[in-house]
DSSP file (Angstrom, degrees, kcal/mol; ACC not computed):
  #  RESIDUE AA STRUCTURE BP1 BP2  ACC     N-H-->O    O-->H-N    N-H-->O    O-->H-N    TCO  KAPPA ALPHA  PHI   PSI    X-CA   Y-CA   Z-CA
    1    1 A X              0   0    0      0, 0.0     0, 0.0     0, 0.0     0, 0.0   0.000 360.0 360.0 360.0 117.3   71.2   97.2  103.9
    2    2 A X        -     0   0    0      1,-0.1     2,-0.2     3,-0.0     0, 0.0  -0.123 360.0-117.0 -49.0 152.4   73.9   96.2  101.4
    3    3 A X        -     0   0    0      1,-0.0     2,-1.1    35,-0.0    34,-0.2  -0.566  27.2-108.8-109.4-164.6   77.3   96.5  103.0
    4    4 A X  E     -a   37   0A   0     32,-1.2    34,-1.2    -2,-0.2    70,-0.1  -0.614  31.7-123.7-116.2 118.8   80.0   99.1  101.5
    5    5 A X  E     -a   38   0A   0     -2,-1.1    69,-1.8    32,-0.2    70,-1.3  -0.105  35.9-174.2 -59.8 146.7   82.5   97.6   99.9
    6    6 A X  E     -ab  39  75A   0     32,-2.2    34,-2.5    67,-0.2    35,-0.6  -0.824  21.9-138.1-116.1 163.3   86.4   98.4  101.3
    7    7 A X  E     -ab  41  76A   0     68,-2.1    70,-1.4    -2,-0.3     2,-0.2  -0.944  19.5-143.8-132.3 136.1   90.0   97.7  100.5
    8    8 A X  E     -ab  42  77A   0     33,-1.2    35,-2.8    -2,-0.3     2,-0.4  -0.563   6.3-154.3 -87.7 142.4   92.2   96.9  103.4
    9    9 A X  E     -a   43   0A   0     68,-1.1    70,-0.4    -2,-0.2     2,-0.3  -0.966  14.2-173.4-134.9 133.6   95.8   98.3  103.1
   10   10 A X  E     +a   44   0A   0     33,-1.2    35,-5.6    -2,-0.4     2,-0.4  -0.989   9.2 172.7-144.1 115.1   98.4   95.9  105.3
   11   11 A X  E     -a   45   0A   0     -2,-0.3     2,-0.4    33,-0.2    35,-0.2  -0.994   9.9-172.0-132.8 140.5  101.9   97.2  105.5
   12   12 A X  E     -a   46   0A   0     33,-1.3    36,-1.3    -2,-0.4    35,-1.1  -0.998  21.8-149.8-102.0 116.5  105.2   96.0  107.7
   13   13 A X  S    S-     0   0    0     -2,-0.4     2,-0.4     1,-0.2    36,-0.1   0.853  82.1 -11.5 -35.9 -53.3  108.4   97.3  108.2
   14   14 A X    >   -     0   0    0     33,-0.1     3,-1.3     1,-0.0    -1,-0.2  -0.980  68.9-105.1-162.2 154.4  110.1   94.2  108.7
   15   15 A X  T 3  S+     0   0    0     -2,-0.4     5,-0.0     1,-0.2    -1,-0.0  -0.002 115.6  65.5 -45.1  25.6  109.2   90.1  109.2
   16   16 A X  T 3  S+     0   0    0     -2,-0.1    -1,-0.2     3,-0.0     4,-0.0   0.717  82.0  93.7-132.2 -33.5  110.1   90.7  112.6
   17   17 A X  S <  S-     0   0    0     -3,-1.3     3,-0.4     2,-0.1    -5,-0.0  -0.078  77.8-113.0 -73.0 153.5  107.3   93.3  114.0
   18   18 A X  S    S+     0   0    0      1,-0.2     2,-1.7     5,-0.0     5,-0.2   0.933 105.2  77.5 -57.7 -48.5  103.7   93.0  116.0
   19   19 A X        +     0   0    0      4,-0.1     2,-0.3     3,-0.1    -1,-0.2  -0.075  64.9 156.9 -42.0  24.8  102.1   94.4  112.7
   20   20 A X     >  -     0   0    0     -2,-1.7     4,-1.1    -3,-0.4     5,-0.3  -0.405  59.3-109.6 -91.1 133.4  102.2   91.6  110.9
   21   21 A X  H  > S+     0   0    0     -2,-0.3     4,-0.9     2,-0.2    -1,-0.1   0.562 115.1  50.5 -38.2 -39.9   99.9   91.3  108.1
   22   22 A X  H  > S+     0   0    0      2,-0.2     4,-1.2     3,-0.2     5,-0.2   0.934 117.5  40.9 -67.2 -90.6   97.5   88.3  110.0
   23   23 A X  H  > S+     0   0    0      1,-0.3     4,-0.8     2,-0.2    -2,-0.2   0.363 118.1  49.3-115.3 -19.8   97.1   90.5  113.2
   24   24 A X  H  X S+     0   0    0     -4,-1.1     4,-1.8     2,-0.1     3,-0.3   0.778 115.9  46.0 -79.9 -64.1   96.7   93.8  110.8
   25   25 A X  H  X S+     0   0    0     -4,-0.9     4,-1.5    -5,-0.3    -2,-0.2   0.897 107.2  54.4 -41.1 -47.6   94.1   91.9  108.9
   26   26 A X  H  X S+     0   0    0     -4,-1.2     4,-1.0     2,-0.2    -1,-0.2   0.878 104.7  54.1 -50.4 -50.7   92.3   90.5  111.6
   27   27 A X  H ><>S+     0   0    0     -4,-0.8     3,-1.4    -3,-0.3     5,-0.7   0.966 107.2  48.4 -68.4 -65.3   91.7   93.7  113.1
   28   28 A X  H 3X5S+     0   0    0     -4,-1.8     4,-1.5     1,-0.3     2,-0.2   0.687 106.0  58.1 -44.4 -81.7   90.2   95.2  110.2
   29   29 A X  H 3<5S+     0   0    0     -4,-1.5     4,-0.4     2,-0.2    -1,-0.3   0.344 107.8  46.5   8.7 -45.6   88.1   92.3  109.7
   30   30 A X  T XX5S+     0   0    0     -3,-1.4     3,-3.2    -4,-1.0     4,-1.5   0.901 119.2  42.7 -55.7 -83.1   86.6   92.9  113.4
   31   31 A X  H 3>5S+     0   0    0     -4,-0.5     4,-2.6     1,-0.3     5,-0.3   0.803 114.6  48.6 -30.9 -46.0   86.2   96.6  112.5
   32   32 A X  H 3XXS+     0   0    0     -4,-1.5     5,-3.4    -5,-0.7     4,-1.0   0.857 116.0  45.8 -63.4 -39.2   84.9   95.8  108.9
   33   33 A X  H <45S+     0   0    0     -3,-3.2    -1,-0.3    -4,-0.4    -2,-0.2   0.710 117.8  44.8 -57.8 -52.3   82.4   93.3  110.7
   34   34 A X  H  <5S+     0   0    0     -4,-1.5    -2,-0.2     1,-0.1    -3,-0.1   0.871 119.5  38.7 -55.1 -65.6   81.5   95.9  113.3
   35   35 A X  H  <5S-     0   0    0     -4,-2.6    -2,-0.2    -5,-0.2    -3,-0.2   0.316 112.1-102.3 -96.0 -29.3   81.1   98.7  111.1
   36   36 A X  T  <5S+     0   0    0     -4,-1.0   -32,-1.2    -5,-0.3    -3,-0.2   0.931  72.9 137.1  90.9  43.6   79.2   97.2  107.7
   37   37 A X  E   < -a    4   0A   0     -5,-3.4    -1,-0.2   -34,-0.2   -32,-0.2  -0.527  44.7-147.3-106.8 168.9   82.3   97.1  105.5
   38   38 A X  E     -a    5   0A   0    -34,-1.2   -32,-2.2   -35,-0.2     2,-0.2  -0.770  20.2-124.5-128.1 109.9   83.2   94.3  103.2
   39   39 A X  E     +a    6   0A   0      1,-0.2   -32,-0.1    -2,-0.2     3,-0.1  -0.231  46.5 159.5 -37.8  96.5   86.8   93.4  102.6
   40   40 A X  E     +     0   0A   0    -34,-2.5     2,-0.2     1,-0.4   -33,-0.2   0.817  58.3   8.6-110.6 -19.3   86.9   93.7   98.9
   41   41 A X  E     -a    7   0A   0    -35,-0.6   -33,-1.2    -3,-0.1     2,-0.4  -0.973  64.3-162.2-142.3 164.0   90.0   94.0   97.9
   42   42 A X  E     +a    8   0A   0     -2,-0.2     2,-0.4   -35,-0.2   -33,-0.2  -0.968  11.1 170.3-143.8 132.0   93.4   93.8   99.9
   43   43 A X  E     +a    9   0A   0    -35,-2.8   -33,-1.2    -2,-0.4     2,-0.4  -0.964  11.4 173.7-139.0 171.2   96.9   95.1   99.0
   44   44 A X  E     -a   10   0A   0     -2,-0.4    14,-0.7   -35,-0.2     2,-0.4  -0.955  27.3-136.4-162.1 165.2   99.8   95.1  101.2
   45   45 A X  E >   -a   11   0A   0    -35,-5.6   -33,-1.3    -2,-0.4     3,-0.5  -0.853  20.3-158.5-142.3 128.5  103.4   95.9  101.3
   46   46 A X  E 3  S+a   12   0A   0     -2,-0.4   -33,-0.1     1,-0.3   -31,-0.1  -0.692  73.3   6.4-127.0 138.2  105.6   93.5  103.2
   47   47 A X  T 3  S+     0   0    0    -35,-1.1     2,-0.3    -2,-0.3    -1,-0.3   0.923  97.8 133.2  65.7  17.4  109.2   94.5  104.5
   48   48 A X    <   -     0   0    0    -36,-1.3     2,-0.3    -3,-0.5    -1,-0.2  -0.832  56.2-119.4-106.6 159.2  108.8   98.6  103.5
   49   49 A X    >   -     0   0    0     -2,-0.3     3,-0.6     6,-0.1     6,-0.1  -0.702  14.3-141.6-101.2 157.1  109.4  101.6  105.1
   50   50 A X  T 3  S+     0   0    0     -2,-0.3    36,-3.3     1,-0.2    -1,-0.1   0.327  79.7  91.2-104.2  16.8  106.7  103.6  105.5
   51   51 A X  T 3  S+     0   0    0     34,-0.2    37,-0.7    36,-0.1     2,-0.3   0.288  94.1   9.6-113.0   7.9  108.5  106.7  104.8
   52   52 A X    <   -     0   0    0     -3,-0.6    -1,-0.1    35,-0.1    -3,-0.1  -0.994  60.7-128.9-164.1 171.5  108.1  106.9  101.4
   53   53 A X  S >  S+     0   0    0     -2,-0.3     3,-1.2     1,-0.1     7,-0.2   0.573  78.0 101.1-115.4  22.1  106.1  105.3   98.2
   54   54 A X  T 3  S+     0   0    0      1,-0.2     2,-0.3     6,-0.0    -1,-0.1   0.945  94.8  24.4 -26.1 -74.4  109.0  104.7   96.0
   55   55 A X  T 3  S+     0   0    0      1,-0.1    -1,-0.2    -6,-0.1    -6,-0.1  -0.349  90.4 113.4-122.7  61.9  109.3  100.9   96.7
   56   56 A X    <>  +     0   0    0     -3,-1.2     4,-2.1    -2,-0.3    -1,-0.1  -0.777  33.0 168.2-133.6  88.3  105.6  100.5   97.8
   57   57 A X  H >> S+     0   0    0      1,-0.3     4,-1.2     2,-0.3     3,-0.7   0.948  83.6  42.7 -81.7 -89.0  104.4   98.2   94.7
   58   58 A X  H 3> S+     0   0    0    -14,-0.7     4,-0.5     1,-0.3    -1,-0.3   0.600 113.7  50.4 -33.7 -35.7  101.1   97.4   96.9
   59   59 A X  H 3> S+     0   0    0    -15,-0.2     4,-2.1     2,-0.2     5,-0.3   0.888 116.8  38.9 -78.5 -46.1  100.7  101.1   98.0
   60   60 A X  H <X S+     0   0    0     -4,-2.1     4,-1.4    -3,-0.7    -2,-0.2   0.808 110.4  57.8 -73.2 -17.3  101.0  102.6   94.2
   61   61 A X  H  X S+     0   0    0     -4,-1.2     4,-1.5     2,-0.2    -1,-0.2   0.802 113.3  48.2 -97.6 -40.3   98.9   99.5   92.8
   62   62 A X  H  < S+     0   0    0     -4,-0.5     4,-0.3    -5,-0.4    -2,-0.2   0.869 112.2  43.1 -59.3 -46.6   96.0  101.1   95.6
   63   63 A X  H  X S+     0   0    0     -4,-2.1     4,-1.3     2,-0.2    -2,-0.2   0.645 108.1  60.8 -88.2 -24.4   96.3  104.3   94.7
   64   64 A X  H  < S+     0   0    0     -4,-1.4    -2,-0.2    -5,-0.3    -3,-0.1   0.641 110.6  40.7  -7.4 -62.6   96.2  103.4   91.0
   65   65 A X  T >< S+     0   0    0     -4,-1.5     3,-1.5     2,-0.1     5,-0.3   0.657 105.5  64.8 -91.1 -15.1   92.9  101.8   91.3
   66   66 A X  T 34 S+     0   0    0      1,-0.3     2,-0.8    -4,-0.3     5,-0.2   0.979 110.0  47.8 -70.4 -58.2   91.2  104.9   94.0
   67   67 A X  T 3< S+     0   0    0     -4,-1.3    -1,-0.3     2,-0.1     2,-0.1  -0.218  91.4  99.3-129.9  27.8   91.7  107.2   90.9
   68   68 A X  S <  S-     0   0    0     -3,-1.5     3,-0.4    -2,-0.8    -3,-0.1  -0.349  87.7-115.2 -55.7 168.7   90.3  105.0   88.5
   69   69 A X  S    S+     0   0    0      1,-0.3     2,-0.1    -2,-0.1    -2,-0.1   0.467 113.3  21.0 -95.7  21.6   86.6  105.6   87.4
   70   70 A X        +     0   0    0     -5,-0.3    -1,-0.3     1,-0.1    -3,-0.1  -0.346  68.4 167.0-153.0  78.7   85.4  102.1   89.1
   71   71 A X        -     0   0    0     -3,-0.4     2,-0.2    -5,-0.2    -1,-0.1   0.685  52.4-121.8 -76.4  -8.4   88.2  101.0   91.9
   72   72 A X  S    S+     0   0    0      1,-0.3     2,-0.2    -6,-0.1    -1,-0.1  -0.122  82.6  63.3  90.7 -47.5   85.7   98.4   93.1
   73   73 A X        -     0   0    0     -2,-0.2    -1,-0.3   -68,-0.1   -67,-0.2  -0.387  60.8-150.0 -75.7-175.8   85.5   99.8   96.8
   74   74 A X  S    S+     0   0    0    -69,-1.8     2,-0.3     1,-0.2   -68,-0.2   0.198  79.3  41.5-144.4 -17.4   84.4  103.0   98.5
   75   75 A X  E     -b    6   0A   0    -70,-1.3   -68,-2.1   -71,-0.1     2,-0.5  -0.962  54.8-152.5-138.5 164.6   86.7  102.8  101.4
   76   76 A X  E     -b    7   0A   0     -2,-0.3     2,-0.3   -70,-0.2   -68,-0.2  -0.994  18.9-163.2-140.3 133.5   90.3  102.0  102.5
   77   77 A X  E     -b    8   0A   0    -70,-1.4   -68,-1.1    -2,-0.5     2,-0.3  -0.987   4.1-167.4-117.0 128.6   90.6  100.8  106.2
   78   78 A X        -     0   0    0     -2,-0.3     3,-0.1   -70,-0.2   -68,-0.1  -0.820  33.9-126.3 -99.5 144.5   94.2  100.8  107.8
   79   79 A X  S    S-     0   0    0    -70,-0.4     2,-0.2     1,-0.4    -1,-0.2   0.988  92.0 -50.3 -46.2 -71.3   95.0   99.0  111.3
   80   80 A X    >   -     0   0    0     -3,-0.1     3,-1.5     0, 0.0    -1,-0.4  -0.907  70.0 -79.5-151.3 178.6   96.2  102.7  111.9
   81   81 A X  T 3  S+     0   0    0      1,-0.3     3,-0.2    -2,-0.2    -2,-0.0   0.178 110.7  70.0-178.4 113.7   98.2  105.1  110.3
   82   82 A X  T >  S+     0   0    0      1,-0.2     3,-2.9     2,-0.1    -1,-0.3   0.718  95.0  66.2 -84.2 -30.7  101.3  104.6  110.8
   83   83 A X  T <  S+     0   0    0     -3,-1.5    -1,-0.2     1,-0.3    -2,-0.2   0.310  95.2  52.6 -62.8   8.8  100.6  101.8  108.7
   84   84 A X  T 3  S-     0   0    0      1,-0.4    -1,-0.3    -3,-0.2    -2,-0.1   0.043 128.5 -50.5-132.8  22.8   99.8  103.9  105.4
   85   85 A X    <   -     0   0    0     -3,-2.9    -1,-0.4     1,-0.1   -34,-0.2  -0.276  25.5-128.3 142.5 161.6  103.0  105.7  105.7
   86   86 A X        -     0   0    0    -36,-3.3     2,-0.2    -3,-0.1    -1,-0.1  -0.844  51.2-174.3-133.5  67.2  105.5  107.8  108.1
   87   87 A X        -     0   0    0     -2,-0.2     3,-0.2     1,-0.1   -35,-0.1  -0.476  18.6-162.1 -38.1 125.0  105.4  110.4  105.0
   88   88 A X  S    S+     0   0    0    -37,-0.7     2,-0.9     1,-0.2    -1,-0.1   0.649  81.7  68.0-108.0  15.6  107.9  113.0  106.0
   89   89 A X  S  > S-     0   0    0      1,-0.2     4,-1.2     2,-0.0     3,-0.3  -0.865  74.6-165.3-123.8  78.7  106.4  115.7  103.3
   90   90 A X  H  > S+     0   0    0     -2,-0.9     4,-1.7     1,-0.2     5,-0.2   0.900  90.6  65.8 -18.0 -56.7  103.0  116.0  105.4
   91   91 A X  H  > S+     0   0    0      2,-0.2     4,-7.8     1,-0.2     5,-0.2   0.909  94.4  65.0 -17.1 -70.2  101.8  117.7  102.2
   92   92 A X  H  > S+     0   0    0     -3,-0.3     4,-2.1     2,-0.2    -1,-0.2   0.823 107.5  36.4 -14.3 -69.9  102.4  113.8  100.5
   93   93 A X  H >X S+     0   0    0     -4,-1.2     3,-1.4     2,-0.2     4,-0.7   0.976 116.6  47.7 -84.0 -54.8   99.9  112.2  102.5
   94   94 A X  H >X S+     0   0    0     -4,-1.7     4,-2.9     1,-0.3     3,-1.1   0.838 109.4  61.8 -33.1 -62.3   97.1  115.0  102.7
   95   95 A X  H 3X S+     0   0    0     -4,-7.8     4,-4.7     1,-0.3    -1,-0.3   0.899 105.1  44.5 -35.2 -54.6   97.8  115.1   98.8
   96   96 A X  H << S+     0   0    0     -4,-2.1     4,-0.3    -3,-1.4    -1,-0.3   0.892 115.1  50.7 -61.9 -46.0   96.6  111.4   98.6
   97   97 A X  H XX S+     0   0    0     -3,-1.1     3,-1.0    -4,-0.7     4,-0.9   0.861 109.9  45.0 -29.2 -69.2   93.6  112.2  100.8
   98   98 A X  H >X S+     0   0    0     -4,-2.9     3,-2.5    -5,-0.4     4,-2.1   0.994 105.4  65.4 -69.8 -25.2   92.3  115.0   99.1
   99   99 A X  H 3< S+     0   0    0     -4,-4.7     4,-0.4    -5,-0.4    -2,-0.2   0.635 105.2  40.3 -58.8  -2.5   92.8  113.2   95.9
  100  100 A X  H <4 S+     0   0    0     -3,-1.0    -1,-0.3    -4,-0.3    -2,-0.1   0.423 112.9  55.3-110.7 -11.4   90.1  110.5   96.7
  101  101 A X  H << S+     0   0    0     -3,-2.5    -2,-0.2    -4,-0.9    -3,-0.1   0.753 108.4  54.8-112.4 -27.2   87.5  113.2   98.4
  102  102 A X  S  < S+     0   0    0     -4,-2.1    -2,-0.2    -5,-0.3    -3,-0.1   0.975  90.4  90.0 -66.2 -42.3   87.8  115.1   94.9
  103  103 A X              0   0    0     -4,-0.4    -3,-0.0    -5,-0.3   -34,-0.0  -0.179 360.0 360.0 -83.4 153.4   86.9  112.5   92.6
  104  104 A X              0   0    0      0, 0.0    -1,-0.2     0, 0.0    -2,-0.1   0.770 360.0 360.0 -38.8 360.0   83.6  111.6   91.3
């Protein structure tokens, strides 16, 4: 059994935090390992708040490619997630969610 390609999404608030992009990475990695994933592509956003996706260069570059017709994965694994955003328009993130379960 082939395994399913992924892209890992790695975001930090600030250089200063446990989340840090090696200890977010790693963990997916287990999981991805675990689970039959392959890490295929990786974007991250280093030093954002998660609270919007204005000036998240790595987040928009992600969502960019899902809604392409060939993004090269089939999944995006987050550490958890808080790390793919503190949205404060709930809507926001379901919006991004159903947009990936609609398309071919």
């Amino acid at each position: 059994m082939q395994p399913i390609r992924a892209a890992q999404y790695l975001r930090m608030s600030t250089e200063y935090q446990k989340y840090s992009f090696e200890n977010q990475s790693a963990a997916i990695a287990e999981y991805a390992r675990i689970h039959g994933f392959v890490v295929a592509e990786s974007y991250n956003d280093a030093a954002r708040s998660g609270l919007s996706l204005r000036q998240r260069r790595g987040l928009q570059r992600l969502l960019t490619d899902v809604v392409s017709t060939k993004p090269g994965f089939q999944v995006i694994l987050v550490y958890d997630v808080s790390r793919w955003g503190r949205f404060q328009d709930i809507d926001e993130a379901a919006y991004y969610e159903f947009l990936r379960l609609t398309l071919p």
